[in-house]
Backbone as a printed PyTorch tensor [residue, N CA C, xyz], in Angstrom:
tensor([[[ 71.0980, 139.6880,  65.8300],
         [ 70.7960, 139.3650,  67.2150],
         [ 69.2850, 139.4810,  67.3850]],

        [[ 68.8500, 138.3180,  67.9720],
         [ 67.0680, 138.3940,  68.0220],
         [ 67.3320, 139.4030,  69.2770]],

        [[ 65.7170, 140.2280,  69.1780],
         [ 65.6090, 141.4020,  69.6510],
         [ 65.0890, 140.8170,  71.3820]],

        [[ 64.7950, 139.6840,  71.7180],
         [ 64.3950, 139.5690,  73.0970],
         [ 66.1530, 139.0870,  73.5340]],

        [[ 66.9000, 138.8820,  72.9060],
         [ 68.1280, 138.7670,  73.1110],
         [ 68.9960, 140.1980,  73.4560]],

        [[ 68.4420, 141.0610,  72.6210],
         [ 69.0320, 142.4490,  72.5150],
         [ 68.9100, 143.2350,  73.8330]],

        [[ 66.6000, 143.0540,  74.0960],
         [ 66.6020, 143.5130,  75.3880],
         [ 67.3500, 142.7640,  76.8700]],

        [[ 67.2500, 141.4850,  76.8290],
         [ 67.7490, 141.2910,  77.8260],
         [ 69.3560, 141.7040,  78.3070]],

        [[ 70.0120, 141.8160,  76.9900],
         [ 72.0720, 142.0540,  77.4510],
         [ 71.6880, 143.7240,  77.5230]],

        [[ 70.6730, 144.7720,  77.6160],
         [ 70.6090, 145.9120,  77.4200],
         [ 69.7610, 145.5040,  79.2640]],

        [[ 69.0470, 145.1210,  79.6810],
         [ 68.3330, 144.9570,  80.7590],
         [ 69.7130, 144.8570,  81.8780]],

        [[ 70.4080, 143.5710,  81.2810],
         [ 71.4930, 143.3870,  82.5230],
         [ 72.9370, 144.4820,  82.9330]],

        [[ 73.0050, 144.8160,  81.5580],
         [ 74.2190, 146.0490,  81.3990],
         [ 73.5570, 147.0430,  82.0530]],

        [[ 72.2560, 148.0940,  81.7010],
         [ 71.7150, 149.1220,  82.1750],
         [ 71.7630, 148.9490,  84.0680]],

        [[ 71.4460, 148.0040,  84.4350],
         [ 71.7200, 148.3890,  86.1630],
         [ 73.1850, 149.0840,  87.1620]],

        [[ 72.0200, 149.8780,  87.8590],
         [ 73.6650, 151.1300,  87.8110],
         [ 75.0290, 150.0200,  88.4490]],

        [[ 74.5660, 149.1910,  89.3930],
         [ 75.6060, 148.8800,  90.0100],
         [ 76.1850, 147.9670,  88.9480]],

        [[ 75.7380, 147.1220,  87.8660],
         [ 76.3830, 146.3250,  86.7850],
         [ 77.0750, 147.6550,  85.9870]],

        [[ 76.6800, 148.3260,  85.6810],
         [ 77.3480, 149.5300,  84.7780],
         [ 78.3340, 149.8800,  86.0890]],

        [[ 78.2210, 150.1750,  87.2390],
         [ 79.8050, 150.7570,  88.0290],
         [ 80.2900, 149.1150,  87.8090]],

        [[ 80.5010, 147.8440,  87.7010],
         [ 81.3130, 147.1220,  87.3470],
         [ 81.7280, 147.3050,  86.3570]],

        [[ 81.0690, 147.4760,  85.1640],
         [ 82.0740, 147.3340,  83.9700],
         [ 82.4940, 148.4840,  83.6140]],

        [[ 82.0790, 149.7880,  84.2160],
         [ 83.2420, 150.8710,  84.6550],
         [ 84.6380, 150.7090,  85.3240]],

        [[ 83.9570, 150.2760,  86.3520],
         [ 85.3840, 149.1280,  87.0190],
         [ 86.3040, 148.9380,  86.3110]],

        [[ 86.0200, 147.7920,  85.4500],
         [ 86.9220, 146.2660,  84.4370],
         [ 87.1940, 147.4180,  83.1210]],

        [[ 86.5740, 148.4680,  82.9750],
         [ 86.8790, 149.3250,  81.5630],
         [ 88.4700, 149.4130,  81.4510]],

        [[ 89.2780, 148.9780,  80.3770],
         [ 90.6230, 149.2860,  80.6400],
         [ 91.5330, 148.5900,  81.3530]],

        [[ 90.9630, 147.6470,  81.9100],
         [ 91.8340, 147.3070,  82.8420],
         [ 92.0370, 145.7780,  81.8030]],

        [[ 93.2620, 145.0420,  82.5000],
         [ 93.6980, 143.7070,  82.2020],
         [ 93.1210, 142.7570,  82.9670]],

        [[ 91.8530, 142.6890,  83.8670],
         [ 91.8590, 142.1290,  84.6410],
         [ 91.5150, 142.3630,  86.1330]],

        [[ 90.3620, 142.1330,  87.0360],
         [ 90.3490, 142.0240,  88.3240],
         [ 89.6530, 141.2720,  89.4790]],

        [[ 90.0960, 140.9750,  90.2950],
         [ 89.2410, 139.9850,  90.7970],
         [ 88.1730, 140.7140,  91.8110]],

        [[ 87.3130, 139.8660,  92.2320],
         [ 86.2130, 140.4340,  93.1770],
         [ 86.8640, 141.5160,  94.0410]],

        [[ 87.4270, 141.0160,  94.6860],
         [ 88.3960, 141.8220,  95.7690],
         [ 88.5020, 143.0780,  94.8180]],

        [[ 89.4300, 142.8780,  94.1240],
         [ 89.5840, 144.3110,  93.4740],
         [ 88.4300, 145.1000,  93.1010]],

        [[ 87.3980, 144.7420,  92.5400],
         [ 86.4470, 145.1910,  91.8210],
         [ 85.8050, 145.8290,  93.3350]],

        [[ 85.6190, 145.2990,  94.4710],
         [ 84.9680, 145.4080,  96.0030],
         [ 85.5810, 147.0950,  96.2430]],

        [[ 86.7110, 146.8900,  95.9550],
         [ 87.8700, 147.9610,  96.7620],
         [ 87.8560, 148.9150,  95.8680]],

        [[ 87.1890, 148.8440,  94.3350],
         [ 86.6370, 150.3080,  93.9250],
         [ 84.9030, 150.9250,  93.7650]],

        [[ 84.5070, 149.2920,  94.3720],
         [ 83.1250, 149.5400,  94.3590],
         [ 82.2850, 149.6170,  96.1470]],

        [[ 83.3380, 150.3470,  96.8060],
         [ 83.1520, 150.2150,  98.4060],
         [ 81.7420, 150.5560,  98.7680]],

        [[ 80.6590, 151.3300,  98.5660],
         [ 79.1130, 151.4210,  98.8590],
         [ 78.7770, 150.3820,  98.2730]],

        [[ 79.0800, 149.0590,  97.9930],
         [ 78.0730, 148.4750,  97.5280],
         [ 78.5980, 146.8500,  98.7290]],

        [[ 77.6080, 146.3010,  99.0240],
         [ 77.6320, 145.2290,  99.7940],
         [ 78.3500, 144.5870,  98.9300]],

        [[ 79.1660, 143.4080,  99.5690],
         [ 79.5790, 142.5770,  99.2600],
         [ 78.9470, 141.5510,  98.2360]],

        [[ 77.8600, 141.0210,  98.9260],
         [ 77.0570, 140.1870,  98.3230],
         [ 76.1790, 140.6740,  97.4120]],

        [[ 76.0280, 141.5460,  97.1780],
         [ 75.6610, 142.4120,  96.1440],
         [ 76.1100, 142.5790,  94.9940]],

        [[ 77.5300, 142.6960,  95.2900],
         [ 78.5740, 142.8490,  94.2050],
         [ 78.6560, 141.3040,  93.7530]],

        [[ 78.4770, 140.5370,  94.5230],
         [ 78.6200, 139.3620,  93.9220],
         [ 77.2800, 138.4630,  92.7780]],

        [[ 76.4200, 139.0960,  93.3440],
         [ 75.1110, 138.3950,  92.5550],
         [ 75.2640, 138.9010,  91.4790]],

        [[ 75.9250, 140.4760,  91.0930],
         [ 75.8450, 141.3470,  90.0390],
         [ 76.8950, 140.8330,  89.0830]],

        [[ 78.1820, 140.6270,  89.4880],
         [ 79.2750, 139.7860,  88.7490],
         [ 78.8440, 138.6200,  88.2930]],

        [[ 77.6840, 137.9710,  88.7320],
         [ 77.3940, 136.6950,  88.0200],
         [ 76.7310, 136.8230,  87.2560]],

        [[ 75.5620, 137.7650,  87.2270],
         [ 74.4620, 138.1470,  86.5460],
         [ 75.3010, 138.7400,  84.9260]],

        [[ 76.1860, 139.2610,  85.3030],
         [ 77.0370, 139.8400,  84.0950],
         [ 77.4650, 138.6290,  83.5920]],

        [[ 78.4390, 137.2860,  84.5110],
         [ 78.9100, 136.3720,  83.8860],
         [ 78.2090, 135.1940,  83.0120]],

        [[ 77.1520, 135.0780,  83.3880],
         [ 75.8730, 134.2700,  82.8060],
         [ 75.6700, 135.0730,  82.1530]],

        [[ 75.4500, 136.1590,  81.6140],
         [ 75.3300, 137.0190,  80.3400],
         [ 75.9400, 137.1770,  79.2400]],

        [[ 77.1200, 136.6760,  79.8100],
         [ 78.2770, 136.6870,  78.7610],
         [ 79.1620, 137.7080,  78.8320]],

        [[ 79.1380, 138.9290,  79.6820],
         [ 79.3290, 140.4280,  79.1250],
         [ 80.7020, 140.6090,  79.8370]],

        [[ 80.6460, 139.3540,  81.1670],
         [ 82.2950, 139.4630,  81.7560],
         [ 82.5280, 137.9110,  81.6620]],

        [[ 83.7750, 137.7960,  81.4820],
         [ 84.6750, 136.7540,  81.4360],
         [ 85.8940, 136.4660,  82.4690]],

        [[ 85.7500, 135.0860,  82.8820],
         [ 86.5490, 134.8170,  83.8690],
         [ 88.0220, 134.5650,  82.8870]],

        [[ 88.9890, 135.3400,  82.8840],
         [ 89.8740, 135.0110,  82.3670],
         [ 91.4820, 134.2470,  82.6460]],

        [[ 91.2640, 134.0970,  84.5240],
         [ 91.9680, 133.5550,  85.4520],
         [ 91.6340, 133.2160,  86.2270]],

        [[ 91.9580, 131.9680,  87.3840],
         [ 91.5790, 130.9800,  88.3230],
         [ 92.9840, 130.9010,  88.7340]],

        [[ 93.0470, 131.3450,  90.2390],
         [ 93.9890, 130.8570,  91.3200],
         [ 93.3510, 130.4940,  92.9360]],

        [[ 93.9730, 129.5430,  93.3030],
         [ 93.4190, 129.0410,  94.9080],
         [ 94.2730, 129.7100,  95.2030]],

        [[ 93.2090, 130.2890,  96.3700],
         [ 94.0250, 131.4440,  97.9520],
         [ 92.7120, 130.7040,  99.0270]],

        [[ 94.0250, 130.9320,  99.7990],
         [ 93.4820, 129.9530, 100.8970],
         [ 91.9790, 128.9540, 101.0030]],

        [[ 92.6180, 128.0670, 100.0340],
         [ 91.1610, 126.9300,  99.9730],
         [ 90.1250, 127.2440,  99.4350]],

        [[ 90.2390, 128.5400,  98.5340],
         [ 88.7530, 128.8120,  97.3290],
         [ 89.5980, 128.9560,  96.3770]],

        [[ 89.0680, 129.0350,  95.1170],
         [ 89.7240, 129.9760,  93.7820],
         [ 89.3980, 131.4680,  94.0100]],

        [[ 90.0950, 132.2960,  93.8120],
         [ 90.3310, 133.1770,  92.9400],
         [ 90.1530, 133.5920,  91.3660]],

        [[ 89.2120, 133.9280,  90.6840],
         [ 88.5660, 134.5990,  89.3900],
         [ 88.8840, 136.0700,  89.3320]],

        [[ 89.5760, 135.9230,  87.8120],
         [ 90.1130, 137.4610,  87.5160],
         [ 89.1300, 138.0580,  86.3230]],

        [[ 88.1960, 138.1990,  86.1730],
         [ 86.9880, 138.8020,  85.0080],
         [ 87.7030, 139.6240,  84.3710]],

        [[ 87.2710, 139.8740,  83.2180],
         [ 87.3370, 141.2070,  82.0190],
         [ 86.2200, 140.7600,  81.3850]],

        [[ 86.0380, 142.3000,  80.8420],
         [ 84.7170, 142.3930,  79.8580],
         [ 85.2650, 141.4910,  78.7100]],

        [[ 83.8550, 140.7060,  77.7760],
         [ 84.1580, 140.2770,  76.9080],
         [ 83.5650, 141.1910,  75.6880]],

        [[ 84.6970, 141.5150,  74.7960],
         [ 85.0830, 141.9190,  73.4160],
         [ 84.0410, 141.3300,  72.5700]],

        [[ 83.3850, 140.3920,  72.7410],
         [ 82.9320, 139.3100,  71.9540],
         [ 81.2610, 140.3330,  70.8300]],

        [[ 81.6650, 140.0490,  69.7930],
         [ 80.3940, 140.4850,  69.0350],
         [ 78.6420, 140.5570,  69.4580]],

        [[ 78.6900, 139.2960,  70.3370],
         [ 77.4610, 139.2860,  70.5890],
         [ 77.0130, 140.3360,  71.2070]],

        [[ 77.9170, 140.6840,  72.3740],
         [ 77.6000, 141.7310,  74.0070],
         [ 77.3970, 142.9280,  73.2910]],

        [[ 77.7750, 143.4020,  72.0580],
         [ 77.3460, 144.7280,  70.8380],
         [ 76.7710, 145.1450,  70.7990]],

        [[ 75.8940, 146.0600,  70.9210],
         [ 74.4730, 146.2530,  69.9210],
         [ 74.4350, 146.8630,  68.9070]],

        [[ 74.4030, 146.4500,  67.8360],
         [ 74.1570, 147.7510,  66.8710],
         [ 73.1880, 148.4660,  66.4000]],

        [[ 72.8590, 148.9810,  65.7370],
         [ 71.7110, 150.0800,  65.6920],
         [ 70.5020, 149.2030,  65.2960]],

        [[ 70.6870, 148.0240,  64.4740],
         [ 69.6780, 147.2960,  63.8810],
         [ 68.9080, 147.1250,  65.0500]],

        [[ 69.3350, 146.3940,  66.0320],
         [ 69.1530, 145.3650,  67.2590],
         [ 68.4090, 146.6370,  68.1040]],

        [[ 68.8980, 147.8370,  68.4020],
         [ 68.6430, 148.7480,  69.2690],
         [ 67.3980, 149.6020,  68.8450]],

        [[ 66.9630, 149.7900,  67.3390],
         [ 66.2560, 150.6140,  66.8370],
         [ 64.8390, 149.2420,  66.8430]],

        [[ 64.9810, 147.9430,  66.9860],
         [ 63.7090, 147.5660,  67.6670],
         [ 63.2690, 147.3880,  68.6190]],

        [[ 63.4260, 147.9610,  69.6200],
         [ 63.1020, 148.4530,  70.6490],
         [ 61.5790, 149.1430,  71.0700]],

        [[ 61.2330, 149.0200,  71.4650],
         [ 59.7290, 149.7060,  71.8880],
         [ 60.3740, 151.4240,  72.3650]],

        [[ 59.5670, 152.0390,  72.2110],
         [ 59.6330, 153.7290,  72.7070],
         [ 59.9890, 153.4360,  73.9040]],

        [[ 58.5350, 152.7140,  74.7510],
         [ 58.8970, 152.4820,  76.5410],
         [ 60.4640, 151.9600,  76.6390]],

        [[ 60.7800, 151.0380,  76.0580],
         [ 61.7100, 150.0660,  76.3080],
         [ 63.1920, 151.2710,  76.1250]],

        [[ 62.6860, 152.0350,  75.4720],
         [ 64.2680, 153.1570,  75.2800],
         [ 64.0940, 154.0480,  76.4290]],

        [[ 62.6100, 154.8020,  76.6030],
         [ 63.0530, 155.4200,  77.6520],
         [ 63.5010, 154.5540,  78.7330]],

        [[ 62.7390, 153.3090,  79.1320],
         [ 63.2290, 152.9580,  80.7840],
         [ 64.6280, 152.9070,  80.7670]],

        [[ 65.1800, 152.2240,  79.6220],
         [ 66.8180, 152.3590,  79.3740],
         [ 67.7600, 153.2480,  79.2640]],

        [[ 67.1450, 154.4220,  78.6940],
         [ 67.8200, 155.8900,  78.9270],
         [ 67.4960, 156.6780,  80.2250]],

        [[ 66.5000, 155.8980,  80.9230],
         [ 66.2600, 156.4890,  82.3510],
         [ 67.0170, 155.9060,  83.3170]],

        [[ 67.7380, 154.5060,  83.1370],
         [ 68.7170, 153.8190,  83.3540],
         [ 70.1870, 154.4800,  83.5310]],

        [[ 70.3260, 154.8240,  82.1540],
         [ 71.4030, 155.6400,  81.8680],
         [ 71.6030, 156.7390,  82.6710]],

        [[ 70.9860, 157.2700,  82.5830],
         [ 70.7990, 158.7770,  83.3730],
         [ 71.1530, 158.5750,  84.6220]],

        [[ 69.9010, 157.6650,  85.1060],
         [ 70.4260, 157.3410,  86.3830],
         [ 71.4420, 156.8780,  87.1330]],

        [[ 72.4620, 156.1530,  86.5310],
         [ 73.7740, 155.3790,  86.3620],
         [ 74.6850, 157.0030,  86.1540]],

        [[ 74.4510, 157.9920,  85.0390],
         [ 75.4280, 158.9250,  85.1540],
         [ 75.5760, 159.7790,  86.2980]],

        [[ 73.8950, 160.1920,  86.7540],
         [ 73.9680, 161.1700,  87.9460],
         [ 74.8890, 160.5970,  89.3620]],

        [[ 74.6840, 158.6180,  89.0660],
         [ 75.3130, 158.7030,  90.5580],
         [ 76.7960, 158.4950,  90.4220]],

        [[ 77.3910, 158.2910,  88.9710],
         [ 78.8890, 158.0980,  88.6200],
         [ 79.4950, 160.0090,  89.3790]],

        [[ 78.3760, 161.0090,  89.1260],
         [ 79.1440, 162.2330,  89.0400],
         [ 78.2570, 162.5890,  90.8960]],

        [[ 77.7390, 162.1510,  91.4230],
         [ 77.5180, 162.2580,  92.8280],
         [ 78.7970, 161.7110,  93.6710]],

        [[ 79.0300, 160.3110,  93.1170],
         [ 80.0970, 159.5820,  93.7560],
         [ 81.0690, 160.7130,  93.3150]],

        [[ 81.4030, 160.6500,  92.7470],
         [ 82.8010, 161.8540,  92.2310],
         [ 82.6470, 163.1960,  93.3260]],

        [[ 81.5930, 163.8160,  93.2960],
         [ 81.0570, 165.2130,  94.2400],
         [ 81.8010, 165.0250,  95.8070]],

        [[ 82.0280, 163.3880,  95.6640],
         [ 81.8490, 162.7720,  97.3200],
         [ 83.0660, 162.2750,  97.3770]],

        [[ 83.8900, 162.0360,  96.9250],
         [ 85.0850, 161.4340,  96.8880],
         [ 86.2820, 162.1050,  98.1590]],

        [[ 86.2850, 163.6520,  97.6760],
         [ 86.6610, 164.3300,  99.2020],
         [ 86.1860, 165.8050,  99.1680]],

        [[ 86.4820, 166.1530,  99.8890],
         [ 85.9710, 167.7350, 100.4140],
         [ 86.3720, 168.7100,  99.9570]],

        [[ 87.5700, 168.6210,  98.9500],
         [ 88.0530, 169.5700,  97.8780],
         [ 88.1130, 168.6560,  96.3000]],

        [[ 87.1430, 168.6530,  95.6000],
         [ 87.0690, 168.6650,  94.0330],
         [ 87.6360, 170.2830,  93.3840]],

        [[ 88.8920, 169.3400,  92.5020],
         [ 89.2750, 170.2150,  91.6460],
         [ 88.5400, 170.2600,  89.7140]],

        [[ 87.9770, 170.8890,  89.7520],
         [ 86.9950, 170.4270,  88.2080],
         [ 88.4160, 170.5970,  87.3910]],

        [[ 88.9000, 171.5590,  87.0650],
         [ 89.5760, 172.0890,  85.9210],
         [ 90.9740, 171.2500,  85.7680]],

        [[ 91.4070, 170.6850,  87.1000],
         [ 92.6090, 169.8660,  86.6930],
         [ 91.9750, 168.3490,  86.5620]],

        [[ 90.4540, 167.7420,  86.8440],
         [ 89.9680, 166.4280,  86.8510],
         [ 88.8530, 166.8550,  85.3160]],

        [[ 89.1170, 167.8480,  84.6120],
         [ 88.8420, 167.5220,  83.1910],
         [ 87.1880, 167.5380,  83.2250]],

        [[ 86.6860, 168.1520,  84.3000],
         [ 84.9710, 167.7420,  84.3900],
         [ 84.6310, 168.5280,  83.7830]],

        [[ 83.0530, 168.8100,  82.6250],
         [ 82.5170, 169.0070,  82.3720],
         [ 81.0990, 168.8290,  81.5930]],

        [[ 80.2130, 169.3420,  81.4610],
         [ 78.8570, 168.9160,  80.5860],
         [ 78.6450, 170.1220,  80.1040]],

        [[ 78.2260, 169.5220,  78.9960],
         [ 78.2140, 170.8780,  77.8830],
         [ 76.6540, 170.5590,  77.4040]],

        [[ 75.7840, 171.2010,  76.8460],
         [ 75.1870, 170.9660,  75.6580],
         [ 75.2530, 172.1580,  74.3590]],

        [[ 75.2440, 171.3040,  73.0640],
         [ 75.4970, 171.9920,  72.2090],
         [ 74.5640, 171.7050,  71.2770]],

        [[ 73.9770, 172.9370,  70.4230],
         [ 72.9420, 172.2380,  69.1750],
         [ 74.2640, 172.6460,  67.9270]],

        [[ 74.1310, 171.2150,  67.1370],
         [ 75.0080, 171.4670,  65.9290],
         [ 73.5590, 170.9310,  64.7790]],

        [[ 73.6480, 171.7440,  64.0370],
         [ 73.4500, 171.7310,  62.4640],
         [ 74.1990, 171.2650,  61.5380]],

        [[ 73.2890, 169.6400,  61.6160],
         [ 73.7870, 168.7370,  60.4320],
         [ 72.8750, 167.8940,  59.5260]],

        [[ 73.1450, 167.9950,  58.3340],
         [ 72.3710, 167.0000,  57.3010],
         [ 72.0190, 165.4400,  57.8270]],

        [[ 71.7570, 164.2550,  57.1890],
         [ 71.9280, 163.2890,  57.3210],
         [ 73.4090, 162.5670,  57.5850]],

        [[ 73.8760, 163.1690,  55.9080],
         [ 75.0370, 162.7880,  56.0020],
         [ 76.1050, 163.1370,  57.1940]],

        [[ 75.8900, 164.7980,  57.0260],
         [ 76.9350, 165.2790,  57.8230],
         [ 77.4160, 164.2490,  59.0130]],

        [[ 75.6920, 164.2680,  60.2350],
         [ 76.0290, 163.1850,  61.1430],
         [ 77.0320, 161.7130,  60.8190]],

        [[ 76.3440, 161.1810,  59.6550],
         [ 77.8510, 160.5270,  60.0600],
         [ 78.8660, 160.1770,  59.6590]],

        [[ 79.2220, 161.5670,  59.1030],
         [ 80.8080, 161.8320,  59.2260],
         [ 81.0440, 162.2150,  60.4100]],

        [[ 80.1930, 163.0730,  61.7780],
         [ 80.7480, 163.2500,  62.4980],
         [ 80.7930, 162.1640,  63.3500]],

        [[ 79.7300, 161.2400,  63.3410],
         [ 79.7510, 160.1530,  64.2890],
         [ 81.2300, 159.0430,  63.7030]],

        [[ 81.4030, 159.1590,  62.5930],
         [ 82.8750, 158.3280,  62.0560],
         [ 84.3000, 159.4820,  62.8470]],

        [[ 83.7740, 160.3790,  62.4820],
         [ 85.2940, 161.2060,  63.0230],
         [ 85.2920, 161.0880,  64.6560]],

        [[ 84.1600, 161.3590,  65.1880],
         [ 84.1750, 161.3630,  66.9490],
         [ 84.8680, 159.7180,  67.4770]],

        [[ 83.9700, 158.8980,  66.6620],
         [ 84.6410, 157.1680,  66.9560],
         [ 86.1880, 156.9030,  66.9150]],

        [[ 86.7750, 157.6780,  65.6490],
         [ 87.8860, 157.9100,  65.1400],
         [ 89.1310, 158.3280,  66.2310]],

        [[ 88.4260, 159.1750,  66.9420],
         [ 88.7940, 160.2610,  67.8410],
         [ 89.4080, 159.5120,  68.8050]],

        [[ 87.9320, 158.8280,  69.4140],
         [ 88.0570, 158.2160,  70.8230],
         [ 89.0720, 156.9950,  70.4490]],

        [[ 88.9140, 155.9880,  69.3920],
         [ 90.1230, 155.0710,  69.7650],
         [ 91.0440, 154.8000,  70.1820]],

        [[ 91.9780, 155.6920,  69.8310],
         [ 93.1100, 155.0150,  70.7800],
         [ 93.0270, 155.4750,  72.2960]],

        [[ 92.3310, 156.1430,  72.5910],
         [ 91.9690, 156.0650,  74.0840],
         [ 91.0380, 154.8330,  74.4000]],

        [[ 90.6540, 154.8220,  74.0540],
         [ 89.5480, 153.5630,  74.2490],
         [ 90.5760, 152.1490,  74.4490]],

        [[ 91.4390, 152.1650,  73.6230],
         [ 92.0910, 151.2000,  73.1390],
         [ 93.5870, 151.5010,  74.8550]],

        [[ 93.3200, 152.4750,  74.9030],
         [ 94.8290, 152.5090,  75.8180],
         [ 94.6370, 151.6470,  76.8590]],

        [[ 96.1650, 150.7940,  77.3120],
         [ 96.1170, 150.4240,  78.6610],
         [ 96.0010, 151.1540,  79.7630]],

        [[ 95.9320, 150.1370,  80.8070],
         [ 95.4310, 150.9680,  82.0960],
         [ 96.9460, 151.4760,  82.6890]],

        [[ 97.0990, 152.3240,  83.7110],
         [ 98.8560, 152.5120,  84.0510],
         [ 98.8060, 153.4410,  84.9840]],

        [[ 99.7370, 153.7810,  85.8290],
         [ 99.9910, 154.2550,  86.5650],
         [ 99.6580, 155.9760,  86.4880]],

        [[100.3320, 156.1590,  85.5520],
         [ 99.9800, 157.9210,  85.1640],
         [ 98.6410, 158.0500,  84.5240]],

        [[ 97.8090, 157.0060,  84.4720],
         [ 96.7020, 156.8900,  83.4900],
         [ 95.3210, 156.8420,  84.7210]],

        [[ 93.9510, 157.5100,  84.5860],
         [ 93.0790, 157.7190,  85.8640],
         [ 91.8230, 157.6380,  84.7820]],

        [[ 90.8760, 156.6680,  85.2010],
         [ 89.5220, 156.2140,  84.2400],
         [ 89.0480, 157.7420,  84.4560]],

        [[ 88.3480, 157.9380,  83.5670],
         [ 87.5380, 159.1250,  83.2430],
         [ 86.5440, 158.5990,  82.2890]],

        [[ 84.9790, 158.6350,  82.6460],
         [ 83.9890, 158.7390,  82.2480],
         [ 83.2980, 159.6550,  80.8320]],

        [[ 83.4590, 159.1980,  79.5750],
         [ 82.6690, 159.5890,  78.4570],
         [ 81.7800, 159.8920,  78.4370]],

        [[ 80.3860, 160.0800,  78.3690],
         [ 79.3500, 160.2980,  78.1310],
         [ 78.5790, 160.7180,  77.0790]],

        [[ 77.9260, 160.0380,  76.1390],
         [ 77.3770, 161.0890,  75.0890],
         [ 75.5810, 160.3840,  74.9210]],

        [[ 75.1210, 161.5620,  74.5180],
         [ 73.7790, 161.6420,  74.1880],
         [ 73.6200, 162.4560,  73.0540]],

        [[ 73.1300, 161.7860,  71.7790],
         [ 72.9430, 162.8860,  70.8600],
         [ 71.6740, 162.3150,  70.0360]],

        [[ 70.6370, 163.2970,  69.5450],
         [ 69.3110, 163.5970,  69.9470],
         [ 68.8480, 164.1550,  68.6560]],

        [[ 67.8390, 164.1850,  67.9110],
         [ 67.3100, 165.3220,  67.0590],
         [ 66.2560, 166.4090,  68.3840]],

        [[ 66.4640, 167.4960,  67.6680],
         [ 65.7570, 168.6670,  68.6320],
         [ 64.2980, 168.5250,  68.4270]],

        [[ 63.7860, 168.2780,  69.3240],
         [ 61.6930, 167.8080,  69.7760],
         [ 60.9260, 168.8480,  68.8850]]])
């Protein structure tokens, strides 16, 4: 993947409100604006809409259904799977220094307001039965070691990653950052 290709699908993904969409569509089979509106309620309408396109001209969501309701279509998006929307380390490690922090300042910023919105949701948060936490941990590892652990952690997460969406089933937010010590 040419690298002005790399920054730009890393430019359009990193915006918090494009990242709460494809938080949104994570898991799911499918949703249309409406739906995506009705879990993304602080955000204007038209807002949400410039951002769904900006993703769809990107490639990164896919219209995967078309129905007319009352005299427009109806579009049902999911993220696309597709190799390109990827990055892998090649693509990511040319990157400029600036260009990682503004993107990890991105990130950050996108997590603090995923776990503000959560703070706000209602007036009694239960942490211990909603699974919340942040940890940091220093582990001592070789080259290698890392990645065996980065193969076993990937390992880990799949079939969650992989699970459908369902009734007894409630998105919960991953997060990882891992770092050599400064």
């Amino acid at each position: 993947m040419a690298q002005d290709k790399t920054q730009h699908i890393l430019e359009v993904m990193l915006h918090p409100v494009r990242m709460q969409i494809m938080l949104a569509l994570a898991g799911s089979q499918g949703m249309t604006s409406l739906q995506i509106a009705e879990r993304l309620a602080g955000v204007p309408q038209a807002t949400l809409y410039r951002h769904i396109n900006r993703l769809l001209k990107a490639g990164i969501l896919l219209v995967v259904d078309q129905r007319p309701v009352r005299g427009t279509v109806e579009k049902v998006y999911t993220l696309n799977s597709a190799a390109e929307t990827r990055l892998g380390n090649e693509a990511v490690s040319g990157l400029s220094k600036e260009d990682h922090l503004r993107f990890f300042t991105s990130f950050a910023v996108t997590l603090i307001d995923e776990f503000s919105r959560y703070l706000k949701q209602s007036d009694k948060v239960d942490y211990a039965a909603d699974g919340v936490g942040y940890h940091q941990l220093v582990l001592q590892m070789s080259d290698e070691e890392l990645v065996e652990f980065s193969r076993a952690i990937n390992q880990a997460l799949l079939p969650f990653i992989q699970a459908a969406e369902s009734p007894e089933r409630r998105k919960r937010i991953f997060s990882t950052i891992l770092m050599p010590e400064a």
